[in-house]
Steps between C-alpha positions, in 0.01 A plus 500: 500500500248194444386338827648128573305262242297236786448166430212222675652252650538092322215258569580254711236208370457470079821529303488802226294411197698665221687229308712744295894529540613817612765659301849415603677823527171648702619502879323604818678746761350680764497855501749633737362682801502850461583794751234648739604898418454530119820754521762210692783340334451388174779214510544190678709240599426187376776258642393214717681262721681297199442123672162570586418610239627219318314255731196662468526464139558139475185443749329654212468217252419200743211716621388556132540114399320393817214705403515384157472122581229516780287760299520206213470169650232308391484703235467321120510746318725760691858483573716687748654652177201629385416721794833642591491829330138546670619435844840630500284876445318436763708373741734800430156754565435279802836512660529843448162600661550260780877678571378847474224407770687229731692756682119731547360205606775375737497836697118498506526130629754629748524203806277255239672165420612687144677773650830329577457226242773571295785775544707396203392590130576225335288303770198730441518501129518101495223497697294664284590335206375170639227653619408521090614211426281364732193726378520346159441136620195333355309174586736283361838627648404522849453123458812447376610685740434282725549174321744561225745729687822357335394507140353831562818620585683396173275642343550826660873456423477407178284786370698731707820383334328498130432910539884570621616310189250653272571863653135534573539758742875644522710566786502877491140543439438318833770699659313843396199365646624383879717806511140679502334224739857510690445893570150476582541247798867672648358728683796549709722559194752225616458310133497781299675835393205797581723829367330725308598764285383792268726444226614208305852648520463444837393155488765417260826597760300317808471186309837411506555539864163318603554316800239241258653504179606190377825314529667171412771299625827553422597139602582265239206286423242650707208661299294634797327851499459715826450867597800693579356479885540148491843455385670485773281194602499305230910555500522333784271192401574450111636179470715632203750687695831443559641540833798381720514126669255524842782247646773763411668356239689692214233407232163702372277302445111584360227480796284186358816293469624599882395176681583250213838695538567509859435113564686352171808753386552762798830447657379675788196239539546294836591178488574199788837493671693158313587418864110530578498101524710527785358720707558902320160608478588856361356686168772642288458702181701226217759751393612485908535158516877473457534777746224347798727177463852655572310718763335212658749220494587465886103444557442239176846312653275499828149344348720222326672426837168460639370293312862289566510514857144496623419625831833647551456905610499745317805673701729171487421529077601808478822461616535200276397751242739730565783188463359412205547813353884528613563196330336553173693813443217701291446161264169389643416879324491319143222294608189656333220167547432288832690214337825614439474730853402162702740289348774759639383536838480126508864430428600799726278368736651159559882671552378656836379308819145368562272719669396484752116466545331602834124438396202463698579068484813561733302697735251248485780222547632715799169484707440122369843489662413631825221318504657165513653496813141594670379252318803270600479588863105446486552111322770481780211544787318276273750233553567532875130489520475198346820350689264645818238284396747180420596543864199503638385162338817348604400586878187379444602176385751482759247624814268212350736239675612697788083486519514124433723472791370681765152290440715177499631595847194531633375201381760319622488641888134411467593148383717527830227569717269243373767278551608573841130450634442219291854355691311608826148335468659164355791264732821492336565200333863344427502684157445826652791655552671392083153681401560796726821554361402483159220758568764706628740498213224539280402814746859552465485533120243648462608805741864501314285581156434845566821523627688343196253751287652861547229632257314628792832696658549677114131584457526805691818646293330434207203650608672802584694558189148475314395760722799724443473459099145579491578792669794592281248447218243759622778713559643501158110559334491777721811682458502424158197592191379172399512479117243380244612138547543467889157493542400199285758296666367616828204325399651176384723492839201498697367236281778343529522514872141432555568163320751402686329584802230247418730219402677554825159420678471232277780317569504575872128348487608194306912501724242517845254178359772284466683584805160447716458198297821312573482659928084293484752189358798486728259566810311235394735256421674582865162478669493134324818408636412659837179270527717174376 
């Protein structure tokens, strides 16, 4: 047995410099590896993990056309085309080199920043491939690079798209070629069958019951490919299938058309009570409806009345309800829309007697009833309090001429004296004794004043009662709360009463001047006729 062929690895820096075409039907595989023992099994497994397999595949040609356009940018005289064949060898020698000693290096690297890099094959295996894409840059594409990203990257499309038209490198070639890589980074043998046997019998009746061979979908219009692993997974996520309603309705329907299906056609989809304007805020599934209405009459009879009778409770409705329903005698079932159900309440409504509504506004029209006679008794005090103060300027007024009087008298018993001793120093003449008596009639008169003037015998009453209602006013603001208004007018009365209190002083000033004022006249004019 010939040892493994080896191969040096790709330069990374000048593209190859043979211009010839290699032939078309010439392909590149690795070598598979081969046992340690020389005497092991002869025959091997070769199935892979179908989808990643698959994806692995397709990451093949991007990687190619990538280093196709960056190897031949700036290029005049090169085109990506022209250096295809060239690099697709040697990225296939590269990749499989760099596979076969990832794993070598990763344990020797053990706790590095490359050991736990990547766990996943396909992630190692794309990395690599850029990694030679990126090794066949020159000058001219890491500018563009930079500056030209966009266009770059139709280019990379388009020349990747050209090569799976033109069938420049097929499908199952690739596929032979990651199933190698595939192997060579699964170490744990989670991607890939590792059974190995010594005859190709034996081979031949394990292939069949793989747990990788290949299936496809038995769902109409699905053309996926998995492992026989992987089947029940991809069951239960291919959009193909058909399975029963999720809202548990009658009808299969396929998985990718379930939503559309649920919120358009399902009868089982929930819809809005028709009563929800009124106040029924339940979900029911539509093919219920008919039965949620006959099942919830009494309460939609209720929210209509409500919305009749507004502040009414709920207990007083109910009863009304309950009448309602006596005298509609099951017809007010028919009624399938808020319309034709309010209408019917209405007229049933009006047969029966008002309601009666005991709201918060009675309650409130209760205590503003209460209220009023405080407020009554309060204006009452008010009142007396001001009658208190009209009393007390009518004594006033009417002690200013008692006042009046008293002084009079006095001035008249002086005039008396003055006279007597002016009778004593001077002989009596012969017109004496006519003057004497007129002195003493005026004296007379002047004495029967105060007594024609009772004002000073009813000053005292009055005075009294003033007394006796001021007291009957503190009495009643102390046995009783004074209310918001009591105490502004307590204000105003003492205003009021200090007013008064000053015109009274006023006019007993002013009542006093002219009473002094006419005494100075009449004792002069009798001290005139005295002297005469």
């Amino acid at each position: 047995m010939d040892p493994p062929a080896t191969t040096d690895p790709p330069t990374t820096t000048d593209p190859p410099t043979s211009t010839e075409a290699p032939a078309g039907d010439v392909e590149n595989v690795p070598e598979k590896i081969k046992d340690a023992k020389e005497a092991g099994p002869a025959f091997h497994c070769d199935l892979c993990d179908a989808e990643l397999l698959f994806k692995i595949t397709q990451a093949l040609l991007p990687g190619l056309a990538t280093a196709c356009v960056d190897n031949t940018t700036g290029g005049v005289f090169r085109s990506p085309g022209s250096v295809a064949a060239d690099l697709r060898k040697e990225m296939v020698e590269y990749l499989t080199q760099r596979t076969e000693t990832y794993v070598a290096e990763s344990v020797v690297l053990e706790g590095g920043p490359e050991a736990e890099a990547y766990d996943n094959p396909y992630d190692i295996i794309a990395f690599l491939i850029d990694e030679f894409a990126v090794s066949k840059r020159n000058l001219f594409s890491r500018v563009s690079a930079l500056l030209l990203s966009e266009r770059r990257e139709d280019r990379i499309d388009d020349f990747a798209q050209q090569m799976e038209i033109n069938g420049f490198w097929p499908v199952d070639k690739r596929e032979a070629i990651v199933q190698t890589l595939l192997k060579n980074v699964d170490v744990k043998n989670e991607y890939h069958c590792s059974m190995k046997f010594e005859t190709a019998e034996e081979l031949s009746l394990h292939m069949p019951t793989c747990s990788f061979r290949v299936m496809t979908c038995d769902n109409e219009g699905c053309d996926d490919r998995f492992s026989a692993n992987k089947s029940e997974k991809h069951d239960s996520t291919c959009p193909f299938k058909i399975i029963p309603c999720e809202q548990k309705c009658p009808d299969f329907i396929m998985r990718r058309d379930m939503d559309r299906h649920c919120i358009t056609v399902c009868p089982m989809k929930l819809v809005n009570c028709p009563f929800f304007s009124v106040g029924c805020k339940a979900a029911v599934p539509h093919c219920k409806i008919d039965e949620h209405q006959s099942e919830e009459l009494h309460y939609h009879i209720l929210y209509i009345l409500q919305g009749f009778h507004k502040g009414a409770s709920e207990e007083v409705l109910k009863e009304r309800v309950d009448q309602i329903e006596e005298m509609s005698a099951g017809r007010l079932a028919g009624a399938k829309n808020v319309r034709s159900l309010t209408s019917k309440v209405k007229d049933l409504d009006a047969r029966l007697p008002p309601v009666v509504i005991e709201t918060k506004k009675n309650e409130e029209e209760t205590s503003e009833t209460e209220a009023k006679p405080e407020s009554v008794e309060a204006s009452g005090t008010n009142e007396d309090a001001e009658k208190a103060a009209g009393t007390k300027e009518a004594t006033n007024s009417e002690a200013a001429p008692a006042s009046e009087a008293t002084s009079s008298s006095k001035d008249s018993e002086e005039a008396k004296k003055t006279e007597t001793e002016n009778s004593k120093a001077k002989p009596l003449s012969q017109e004496s004794p006519p003057l004497k008596k007129e002195s003493e009639e005026a004296s007379k008169n002047e004495v029967e004043v105060p007594e024609a003037n009772p004002a000073s015998q009813e000053v005292p009453p009055l005075k009294k009662d003033s007394e006796e209602a001021c007291k009957t006013e503190i009495k009643d603001s102390e046995a009783k709360p004074p209310s918001q208004e009591v105490e502004p007018v307590k204000k105003d009365r003492e205003q009021a009463l200090k007013t008064v209190a000053k015109d009274s002083e006023t006019m007993a000033q002013s009542s006093e001047d002219s009473t002094t004022n006419k005494d100075i006249e009449e004792a002069a004019t009798t001290e005139n006729s005295v002297k005469g």
